[in-house]
Backbone as a ProteinNet text record, in pm:
[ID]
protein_1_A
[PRIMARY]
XXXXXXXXXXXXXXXXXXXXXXXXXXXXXXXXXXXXXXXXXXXXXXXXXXXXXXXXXXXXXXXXXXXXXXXXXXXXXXXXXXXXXXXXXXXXXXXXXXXXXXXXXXXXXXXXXXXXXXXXXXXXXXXXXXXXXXXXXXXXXXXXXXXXXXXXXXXXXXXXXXXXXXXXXXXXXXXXXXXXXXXXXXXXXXXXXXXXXXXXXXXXXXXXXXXXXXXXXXXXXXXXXXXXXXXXXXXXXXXXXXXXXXXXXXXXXXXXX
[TERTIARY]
-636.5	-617.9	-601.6	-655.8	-634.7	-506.7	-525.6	-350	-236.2	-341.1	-290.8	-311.6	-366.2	-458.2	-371.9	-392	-384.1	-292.5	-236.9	-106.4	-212.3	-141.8	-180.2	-101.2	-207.6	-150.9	-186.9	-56.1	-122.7	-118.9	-250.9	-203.2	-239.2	-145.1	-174.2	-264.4	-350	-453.2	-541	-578.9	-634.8	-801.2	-882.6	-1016.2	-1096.5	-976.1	-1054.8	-969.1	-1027.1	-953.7	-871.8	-726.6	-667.8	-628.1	-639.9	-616.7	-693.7	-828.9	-944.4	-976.2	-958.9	-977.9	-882.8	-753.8	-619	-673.9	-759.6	-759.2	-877.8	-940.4	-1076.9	-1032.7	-920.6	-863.4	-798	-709.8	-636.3	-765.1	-870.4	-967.4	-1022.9	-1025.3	-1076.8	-974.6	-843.8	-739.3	-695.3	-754.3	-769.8	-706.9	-684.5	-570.2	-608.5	-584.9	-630.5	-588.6	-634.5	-607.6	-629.3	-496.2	-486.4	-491.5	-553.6	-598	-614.3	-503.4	-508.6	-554.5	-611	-632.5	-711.1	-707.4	-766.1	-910.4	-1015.5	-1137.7	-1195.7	-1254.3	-1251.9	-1411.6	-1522.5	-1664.1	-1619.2	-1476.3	-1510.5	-1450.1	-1351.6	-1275.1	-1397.5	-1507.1	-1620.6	-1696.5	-1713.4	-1806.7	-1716.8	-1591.6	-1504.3	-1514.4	-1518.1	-1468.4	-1567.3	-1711.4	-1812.6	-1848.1	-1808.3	-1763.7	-1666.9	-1596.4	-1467.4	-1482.6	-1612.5	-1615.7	-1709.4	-1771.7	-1836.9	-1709	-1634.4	-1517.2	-1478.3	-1438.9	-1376.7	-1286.3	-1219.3	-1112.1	-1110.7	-998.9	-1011.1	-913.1	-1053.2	-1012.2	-967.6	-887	-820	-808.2	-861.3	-859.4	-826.9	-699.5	-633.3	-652.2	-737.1	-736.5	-639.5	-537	-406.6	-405.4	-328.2	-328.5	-157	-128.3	62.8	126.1	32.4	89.6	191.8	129.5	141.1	295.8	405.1	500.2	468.9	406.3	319.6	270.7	233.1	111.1	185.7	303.2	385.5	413.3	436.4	500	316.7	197.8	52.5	31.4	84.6	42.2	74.9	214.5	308.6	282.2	234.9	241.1	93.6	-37.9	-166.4	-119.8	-68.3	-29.5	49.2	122.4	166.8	152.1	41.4	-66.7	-161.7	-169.3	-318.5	-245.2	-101	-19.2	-18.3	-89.3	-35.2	84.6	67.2	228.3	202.6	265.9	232.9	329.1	264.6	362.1	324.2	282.1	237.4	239.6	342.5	316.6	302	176	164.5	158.4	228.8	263.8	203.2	90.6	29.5	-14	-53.6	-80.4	35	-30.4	72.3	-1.2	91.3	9.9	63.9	0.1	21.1	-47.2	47	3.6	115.3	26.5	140.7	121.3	189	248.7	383.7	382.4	504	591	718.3	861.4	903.1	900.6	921.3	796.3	666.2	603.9	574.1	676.8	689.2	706.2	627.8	696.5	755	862.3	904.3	820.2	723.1	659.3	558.3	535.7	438	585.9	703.2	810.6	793.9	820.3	848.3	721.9	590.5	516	536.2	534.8	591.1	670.8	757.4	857.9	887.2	779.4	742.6	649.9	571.1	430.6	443.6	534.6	555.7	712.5	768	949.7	955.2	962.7	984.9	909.6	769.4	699.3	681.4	695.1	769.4	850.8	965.9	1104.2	1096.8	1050.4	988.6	915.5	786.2	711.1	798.1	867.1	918	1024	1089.7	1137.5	1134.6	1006	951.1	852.5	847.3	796.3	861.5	1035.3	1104.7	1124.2	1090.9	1118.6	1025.5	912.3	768.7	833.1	845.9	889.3	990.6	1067.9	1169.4	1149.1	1090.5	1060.6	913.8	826.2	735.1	798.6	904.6	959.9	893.9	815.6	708.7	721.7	680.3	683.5	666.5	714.4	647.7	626.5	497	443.3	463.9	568.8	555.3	464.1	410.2	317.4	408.9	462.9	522	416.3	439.5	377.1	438.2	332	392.4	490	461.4	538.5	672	731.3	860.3	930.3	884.1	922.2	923.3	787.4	694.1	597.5	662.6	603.1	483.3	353.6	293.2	244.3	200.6	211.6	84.2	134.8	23.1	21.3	81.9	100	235.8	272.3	406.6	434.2	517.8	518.4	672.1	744.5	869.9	868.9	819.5	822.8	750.3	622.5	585.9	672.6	702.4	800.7	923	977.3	1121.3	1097.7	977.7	964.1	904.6	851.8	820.3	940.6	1030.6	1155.1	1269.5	1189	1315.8	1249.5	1128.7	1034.9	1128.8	1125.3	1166.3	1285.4	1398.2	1564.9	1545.7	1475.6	1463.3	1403	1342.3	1266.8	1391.7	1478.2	1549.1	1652.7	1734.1	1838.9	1790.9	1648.8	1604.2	1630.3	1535.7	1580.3	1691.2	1766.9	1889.1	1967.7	1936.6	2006.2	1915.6	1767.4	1660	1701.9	1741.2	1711	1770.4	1857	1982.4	1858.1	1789.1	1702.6	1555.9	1571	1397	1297.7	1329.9	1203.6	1223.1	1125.1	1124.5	1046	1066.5	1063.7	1006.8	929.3	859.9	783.5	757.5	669	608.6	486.3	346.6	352.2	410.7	376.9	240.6	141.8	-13.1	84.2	-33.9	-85.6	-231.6	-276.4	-414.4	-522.5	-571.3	-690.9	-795.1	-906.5	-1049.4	-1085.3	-974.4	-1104.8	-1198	-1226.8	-1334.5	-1326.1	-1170.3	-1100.3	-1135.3	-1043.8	-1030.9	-1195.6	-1259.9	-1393.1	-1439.4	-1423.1	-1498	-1470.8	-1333.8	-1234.1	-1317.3	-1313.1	-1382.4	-1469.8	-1582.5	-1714.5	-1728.4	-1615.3	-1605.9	-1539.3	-1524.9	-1477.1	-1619.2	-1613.3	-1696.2	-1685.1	-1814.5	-1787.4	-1694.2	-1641	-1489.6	-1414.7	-1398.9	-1277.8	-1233.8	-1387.4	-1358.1	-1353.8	-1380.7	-1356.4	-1238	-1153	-994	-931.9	-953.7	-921.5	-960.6	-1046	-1081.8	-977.6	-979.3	-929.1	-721.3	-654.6	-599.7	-512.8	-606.1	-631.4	-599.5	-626	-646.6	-562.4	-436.2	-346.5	-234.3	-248.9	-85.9	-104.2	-260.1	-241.4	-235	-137.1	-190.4	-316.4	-381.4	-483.3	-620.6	-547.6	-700.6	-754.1	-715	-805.2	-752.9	-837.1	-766.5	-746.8	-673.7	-733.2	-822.1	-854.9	-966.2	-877.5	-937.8	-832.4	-809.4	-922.7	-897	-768	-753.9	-567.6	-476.2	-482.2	-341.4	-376.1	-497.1	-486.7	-457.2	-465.1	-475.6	-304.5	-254.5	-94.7	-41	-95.7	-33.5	-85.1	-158	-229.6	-83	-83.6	47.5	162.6	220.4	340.3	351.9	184.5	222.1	178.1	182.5	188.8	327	249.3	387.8	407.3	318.5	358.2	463.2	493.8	609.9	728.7	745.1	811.7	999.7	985.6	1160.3	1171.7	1074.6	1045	1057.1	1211.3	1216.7	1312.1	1252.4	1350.7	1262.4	1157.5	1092.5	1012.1	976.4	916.7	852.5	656.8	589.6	460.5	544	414.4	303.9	238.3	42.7	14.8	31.8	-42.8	-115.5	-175.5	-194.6	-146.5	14.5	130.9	149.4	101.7	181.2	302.1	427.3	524.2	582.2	496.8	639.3	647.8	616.7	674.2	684.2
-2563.6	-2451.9	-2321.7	-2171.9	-2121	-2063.7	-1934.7	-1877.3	-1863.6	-1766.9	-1709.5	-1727.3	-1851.7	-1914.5	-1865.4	-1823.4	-1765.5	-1642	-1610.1	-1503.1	-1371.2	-1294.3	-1135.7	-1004.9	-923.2	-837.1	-710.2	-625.8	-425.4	-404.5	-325.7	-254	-62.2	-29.1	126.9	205.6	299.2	329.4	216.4	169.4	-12.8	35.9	145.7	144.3	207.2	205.8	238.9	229.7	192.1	201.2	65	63.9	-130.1	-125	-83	-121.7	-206.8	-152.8	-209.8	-344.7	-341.5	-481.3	-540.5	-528.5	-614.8	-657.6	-599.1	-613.4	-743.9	-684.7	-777.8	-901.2	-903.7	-1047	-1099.5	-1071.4	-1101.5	-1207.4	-1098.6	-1159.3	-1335.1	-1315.3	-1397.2	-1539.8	-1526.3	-1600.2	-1657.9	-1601.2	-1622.4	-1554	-1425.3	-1362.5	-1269.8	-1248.6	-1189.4	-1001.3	-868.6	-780.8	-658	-620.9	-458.9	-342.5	-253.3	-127.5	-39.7	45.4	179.6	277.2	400.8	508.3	592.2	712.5	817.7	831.2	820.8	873.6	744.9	768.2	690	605.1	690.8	653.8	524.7	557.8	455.8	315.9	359.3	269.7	145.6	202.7	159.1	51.1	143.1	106.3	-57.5	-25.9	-134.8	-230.3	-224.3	-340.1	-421.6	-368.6	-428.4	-500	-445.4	-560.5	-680.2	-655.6	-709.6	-876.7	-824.6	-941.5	-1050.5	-1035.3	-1146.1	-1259.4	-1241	-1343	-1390.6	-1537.9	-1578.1	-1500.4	-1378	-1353.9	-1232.3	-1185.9	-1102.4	-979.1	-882.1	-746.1	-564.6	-544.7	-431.9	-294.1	-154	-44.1	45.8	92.3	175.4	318	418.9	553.9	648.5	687.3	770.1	795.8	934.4	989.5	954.5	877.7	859.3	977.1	1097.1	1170.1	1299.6	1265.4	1294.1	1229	1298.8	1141.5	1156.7	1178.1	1103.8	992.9	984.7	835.4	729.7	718.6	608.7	522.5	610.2	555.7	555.7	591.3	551.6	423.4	358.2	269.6	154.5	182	43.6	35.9	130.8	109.9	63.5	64.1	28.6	-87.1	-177.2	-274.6	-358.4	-304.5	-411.3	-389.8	-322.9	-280.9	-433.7	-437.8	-584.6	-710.7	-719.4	-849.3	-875.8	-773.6	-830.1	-878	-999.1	-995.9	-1023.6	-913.2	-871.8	-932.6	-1031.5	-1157.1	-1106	-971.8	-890.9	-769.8	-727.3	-522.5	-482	-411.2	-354.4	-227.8	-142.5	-21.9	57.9	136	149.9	275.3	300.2	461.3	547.4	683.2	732.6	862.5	943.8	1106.1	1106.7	1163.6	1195.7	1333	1449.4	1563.2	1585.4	1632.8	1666.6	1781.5	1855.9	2060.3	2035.9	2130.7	2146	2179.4	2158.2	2123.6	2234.3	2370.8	2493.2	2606.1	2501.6	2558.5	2496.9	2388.8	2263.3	2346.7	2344.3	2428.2	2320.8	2338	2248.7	2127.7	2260.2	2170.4	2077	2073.9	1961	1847.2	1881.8	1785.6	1719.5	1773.7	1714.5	1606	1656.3	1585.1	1431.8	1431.2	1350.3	1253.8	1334.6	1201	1134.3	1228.3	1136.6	1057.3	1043.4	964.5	851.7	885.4	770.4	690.7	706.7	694	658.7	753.3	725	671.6	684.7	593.4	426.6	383	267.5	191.7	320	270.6	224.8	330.4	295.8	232.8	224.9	106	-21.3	-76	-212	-227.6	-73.3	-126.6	-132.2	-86	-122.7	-258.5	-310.1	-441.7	-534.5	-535.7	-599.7	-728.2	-710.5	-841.2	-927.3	-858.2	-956	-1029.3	-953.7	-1029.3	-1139.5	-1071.7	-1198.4	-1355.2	-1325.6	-1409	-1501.1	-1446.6	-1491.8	-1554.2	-1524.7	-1505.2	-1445.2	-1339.4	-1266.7	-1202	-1093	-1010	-936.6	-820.7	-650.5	-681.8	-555.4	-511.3	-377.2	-315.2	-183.9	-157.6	-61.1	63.2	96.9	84.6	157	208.5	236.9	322.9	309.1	271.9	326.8	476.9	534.4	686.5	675.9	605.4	559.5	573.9	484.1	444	508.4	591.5	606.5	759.6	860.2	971.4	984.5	1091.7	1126	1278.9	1356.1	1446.8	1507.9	1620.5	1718.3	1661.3	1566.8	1528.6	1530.8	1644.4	1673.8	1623	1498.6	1398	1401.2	1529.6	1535.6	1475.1	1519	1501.8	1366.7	1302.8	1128.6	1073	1083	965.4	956.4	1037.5	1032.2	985.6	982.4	896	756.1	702.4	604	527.6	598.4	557	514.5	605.8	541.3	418.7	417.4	259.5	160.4	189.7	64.7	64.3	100.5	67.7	46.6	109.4	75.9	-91.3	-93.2	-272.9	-349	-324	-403.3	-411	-334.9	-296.9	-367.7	-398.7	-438.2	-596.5	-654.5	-782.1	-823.8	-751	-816.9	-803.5	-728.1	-696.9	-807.9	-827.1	-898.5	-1021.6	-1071.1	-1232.3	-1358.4	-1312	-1407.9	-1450.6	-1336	-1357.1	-1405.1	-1407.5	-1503.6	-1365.6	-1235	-1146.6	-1150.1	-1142	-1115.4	-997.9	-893.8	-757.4	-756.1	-694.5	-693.1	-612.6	-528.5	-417.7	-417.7	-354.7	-336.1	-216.9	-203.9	-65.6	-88.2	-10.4	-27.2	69.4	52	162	222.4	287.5	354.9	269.1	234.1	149.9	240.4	168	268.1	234.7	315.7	322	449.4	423.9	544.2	691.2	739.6	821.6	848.6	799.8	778.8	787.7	732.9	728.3	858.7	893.3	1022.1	1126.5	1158.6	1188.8	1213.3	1144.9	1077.6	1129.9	1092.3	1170.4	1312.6	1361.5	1526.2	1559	1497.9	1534	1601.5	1647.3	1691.2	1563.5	1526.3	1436.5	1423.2	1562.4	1548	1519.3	1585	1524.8	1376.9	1333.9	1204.4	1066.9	1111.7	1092.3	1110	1180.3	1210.5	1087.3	1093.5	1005.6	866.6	841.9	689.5	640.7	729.1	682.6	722.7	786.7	780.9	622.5	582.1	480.1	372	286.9	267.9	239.1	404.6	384.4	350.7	432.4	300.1	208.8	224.9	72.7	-56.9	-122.9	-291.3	-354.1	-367.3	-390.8	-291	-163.3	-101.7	-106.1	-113.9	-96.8	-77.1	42.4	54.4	-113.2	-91.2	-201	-187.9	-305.1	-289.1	-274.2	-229.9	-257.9	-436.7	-493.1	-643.5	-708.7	-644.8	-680	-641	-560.8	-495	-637.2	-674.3	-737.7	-861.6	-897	-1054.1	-1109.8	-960	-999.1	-993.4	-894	-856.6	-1024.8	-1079.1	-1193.9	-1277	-1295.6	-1403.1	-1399	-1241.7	-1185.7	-1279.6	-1273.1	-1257	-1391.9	-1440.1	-1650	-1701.6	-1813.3	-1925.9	-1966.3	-1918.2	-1959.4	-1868.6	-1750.8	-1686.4	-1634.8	-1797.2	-1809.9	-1806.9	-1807	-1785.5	-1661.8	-1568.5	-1432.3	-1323.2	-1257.8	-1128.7	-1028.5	-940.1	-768.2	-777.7	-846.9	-765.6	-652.2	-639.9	-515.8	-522.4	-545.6	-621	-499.8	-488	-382.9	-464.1	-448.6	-450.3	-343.4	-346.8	-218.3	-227.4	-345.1	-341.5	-358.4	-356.3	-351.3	-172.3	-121.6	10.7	47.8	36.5	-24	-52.4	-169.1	-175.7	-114.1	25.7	108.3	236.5
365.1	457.8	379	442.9	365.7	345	298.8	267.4	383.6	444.5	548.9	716.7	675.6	786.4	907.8	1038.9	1143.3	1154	994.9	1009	1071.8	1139.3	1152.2	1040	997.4	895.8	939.5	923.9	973.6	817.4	823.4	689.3	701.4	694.8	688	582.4	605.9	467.8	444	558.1	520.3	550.9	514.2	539.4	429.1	320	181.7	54.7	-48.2	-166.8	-180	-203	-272.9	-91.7	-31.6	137.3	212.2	160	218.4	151.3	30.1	-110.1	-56	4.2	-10.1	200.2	294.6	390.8	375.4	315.6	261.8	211.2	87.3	53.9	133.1	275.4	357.1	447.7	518.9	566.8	530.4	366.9	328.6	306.6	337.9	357.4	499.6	555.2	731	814.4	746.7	833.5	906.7	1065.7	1175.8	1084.7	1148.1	1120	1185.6	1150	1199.5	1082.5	1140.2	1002.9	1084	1020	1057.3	954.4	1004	894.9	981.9	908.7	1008.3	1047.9	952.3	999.7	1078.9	1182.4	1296.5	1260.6	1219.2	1165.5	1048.2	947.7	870.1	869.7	1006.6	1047.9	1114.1	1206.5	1225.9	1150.1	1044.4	902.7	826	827.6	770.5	872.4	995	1110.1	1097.9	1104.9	1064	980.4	849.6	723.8	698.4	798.1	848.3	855.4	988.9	1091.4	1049.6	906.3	851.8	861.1	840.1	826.5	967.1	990.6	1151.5	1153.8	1209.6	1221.6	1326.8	1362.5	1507.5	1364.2	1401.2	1331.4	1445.2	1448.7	1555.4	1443.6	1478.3	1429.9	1475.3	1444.2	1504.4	1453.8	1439.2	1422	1454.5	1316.4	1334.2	1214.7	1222.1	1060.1	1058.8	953.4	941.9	864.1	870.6	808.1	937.7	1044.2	1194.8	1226.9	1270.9	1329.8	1448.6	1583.5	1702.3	1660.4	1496.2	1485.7	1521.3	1436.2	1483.5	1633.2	1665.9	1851.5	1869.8	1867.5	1865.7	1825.9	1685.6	1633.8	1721.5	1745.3	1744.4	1902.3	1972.9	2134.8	2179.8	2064.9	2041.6	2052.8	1957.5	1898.1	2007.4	2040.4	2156.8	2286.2	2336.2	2443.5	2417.7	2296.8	2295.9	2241	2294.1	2222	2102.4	2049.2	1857.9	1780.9	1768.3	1736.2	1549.8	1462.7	1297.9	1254	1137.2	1025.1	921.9	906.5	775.1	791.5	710.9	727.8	584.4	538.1	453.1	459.4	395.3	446.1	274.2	278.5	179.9	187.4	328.7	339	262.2	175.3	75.3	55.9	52.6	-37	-192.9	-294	-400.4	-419.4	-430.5	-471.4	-609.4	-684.2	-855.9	-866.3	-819.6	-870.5	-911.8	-1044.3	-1070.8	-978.4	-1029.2	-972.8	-885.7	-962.8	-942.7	-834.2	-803.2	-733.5	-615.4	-605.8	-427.6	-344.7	-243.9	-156.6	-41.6	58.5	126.2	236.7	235.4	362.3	320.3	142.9	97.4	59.7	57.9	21.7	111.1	212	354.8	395.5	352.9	364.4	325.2	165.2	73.7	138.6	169.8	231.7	305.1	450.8	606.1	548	512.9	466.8	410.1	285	188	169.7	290.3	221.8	364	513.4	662.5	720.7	717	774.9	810.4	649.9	601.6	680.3	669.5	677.5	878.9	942.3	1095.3	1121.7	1082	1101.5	1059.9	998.2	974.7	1105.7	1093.3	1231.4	1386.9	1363.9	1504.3	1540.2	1385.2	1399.8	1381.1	1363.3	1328.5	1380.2	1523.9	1604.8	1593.7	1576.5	1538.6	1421.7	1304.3	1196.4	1164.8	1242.9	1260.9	1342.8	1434.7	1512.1	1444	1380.2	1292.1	1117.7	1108.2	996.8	869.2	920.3	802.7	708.1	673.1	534.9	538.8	462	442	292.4	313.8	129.4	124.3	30.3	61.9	-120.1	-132.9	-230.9	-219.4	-437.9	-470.4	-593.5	-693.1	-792.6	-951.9	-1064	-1184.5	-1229.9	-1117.7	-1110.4	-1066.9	-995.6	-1008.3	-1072.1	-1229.7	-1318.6	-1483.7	-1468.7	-1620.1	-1519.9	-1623.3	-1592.3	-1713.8	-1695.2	-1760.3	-1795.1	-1932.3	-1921.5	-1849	-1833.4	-1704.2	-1570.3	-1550.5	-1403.4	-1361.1	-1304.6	-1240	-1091	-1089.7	-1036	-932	-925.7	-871.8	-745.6	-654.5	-509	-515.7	-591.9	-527.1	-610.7	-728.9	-778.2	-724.8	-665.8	-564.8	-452	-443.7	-254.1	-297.9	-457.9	-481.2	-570.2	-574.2	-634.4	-501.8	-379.1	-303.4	-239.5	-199.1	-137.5	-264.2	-387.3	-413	-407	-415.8	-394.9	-236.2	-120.1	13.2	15.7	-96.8	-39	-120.2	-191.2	-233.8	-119.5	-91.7	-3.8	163.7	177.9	289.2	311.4	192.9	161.5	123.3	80.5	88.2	234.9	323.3	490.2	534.7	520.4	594.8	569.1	482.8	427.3	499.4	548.5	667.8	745.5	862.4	936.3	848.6	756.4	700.8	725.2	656.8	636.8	505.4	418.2	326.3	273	150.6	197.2	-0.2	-29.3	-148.3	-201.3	-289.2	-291.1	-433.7	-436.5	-586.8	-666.2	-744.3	-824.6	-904.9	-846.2	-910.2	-1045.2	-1160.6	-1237.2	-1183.9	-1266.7	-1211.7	-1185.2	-1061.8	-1010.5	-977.3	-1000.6	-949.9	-867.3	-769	-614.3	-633.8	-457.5	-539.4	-546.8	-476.6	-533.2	-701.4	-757.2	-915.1	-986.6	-915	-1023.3	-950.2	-864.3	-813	-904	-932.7	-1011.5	-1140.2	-1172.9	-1360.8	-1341.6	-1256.6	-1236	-1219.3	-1175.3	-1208.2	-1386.9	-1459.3	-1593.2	-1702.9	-1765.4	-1856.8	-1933.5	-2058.4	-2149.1	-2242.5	-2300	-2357.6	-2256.2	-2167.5	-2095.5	-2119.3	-2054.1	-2051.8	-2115.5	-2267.5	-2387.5	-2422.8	-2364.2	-2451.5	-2312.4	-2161.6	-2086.7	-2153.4	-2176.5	-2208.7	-2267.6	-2411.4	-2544.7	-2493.4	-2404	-2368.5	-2296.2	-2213.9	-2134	-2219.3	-2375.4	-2447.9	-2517.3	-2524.5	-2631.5	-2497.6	-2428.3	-2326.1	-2214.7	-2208.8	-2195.2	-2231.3	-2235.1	-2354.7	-2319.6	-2203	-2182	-2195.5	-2202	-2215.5	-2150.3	-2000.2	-1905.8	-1772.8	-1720.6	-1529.8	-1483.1	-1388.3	-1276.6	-1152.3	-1074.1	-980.9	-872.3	-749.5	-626.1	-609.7	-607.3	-623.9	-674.7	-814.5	-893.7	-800.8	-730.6	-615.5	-474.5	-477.3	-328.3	-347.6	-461.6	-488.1	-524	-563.6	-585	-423.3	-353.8	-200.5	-131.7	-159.9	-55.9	-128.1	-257.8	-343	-234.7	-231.1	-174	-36.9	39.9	188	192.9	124.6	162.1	140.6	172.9	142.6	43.4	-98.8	-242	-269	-212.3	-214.6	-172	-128.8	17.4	-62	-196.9	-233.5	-341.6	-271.7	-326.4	-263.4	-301.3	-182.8	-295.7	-228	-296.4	-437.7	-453.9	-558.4	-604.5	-715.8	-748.8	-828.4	-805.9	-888.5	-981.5	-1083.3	-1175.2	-1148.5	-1126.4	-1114	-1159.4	-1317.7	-1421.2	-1503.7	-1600.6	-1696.9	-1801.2	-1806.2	-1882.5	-1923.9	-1842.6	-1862	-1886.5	-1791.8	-1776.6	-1883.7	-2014.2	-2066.6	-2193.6	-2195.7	-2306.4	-2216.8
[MASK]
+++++++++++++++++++++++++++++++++++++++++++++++++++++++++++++++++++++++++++++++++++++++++++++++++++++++++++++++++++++++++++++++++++++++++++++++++++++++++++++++++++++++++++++++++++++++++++++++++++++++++++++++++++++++++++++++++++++++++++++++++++++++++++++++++

């Protein structure tokens, strides 16, 4: 049988990039799905890809950067009886301006998006979860943890520093009731963000990036979105069924210097 054979999974940001790879590996585990994200054409484009797999796929078009999306999502959601044994909560902004040139209303952004959203969506699916005895995945980030230079990281590493003391502090309140609560700090993966990215560099540039890449990473190498979905599919089975309040680098070994 497979992993996830009949579980249902929401995943927020789930129509491109390690959302779509981690919706795609879910698929391929048997797991029914919900995906939200804003542009509605690619929400389309994904459902379609979706449905090669037996499984019943639902697309919810909302930007979570909105708080209307919320009370949207969750009232979509239990408008068509969904009942969610998987919340991946992945949708995230990352903007890096220095410290001294934040202005409030990109903070504010920051922290509905990536820190409250989270924290509401779980609990408005709480009863599902409990009653399913399911799981959350929250996206957290090597930025948490391990700053880098020229990327001034104040405002996402404080909202990716609090996802993780929030997923610890969860699972330990959750665990009586059987949720178990767990979250991924990627290092840098190439979606197609990131390579788009690269593809705008000059050849030095991207010659000093490579060889960068190289010296901290022990592997020497990005990861794929695939590495983020294949740990999230681990999380949201039953092989990790005496696994909660963790906090799993998926970097490369970035991390450990």
């Amino acid at each position: 049988m497979r992993l996830l054979h009949e579980k249902t999974a929401l995943i927020t940001g789930g129509s491109d990039g390690i959302g779509f790879e981690t919706a795609r590996a879910f698929a391929k585990e048997g797991a029914h799905l919900v995906i939200v994200a804003r542009d509605k054409e690619k929400l389309k484009e994904k459902k379609r890809e979706l449905e090669k797999y037996p499984i019943q796929v639902t697309t919810i078009s909302a930007d979570m950067g909105c708080k209307s999306s919320i009370s949207k999502v969750v009232a979509e959601v239990k408008r068509k009886k969904i009942k969610v044994n998987i919340l991946m909560n992945n949708a995230a902004i990352a903007r890096f301006i220095p410290f001294e040139n934040m202005d409030e209303d990109t903070l504010d952004y920051h922290w509905h998006l990536n820190a409250k959203v989270p924290y509401l969506l779980i609990k408005a699916f709480l009863d599902d979860l409990k009653s399913t005895q399911g799981n959350v995945i929250n996206m957290s980030s090597y930025f948490a943890k391990r700053m880098l230079p020229d990327r001034p990281s104040t405002s996402y590493s404080m909202t990716k520093g609090a996802i993780e003391s929030f997923t610890k502090a969860l699972a330990f309140e959750l665990g009586e009731k059987g949720v178990r609560v767990n979250a991924i700090a990627p290092g840098v993966v190439l979606t197609p963000q990131v390579k788009a990215n690269m593809e705008r560099l000059d050849t030095d540039a991207r010659d000093r990036f490579n060889a960068m890449i190289k010296h901290i990473y022990p592997l020497q190498k990005l990861g794929e979105p695939e590495d983020i979905a294949n740990m999230a599919v681990f999380l949201a089975s039953k092989q990790a069924k005496w696994i909660t309040g963790g906090v799993f680098g998926v970097d490369g070994g970035l991390t450990t210097h």
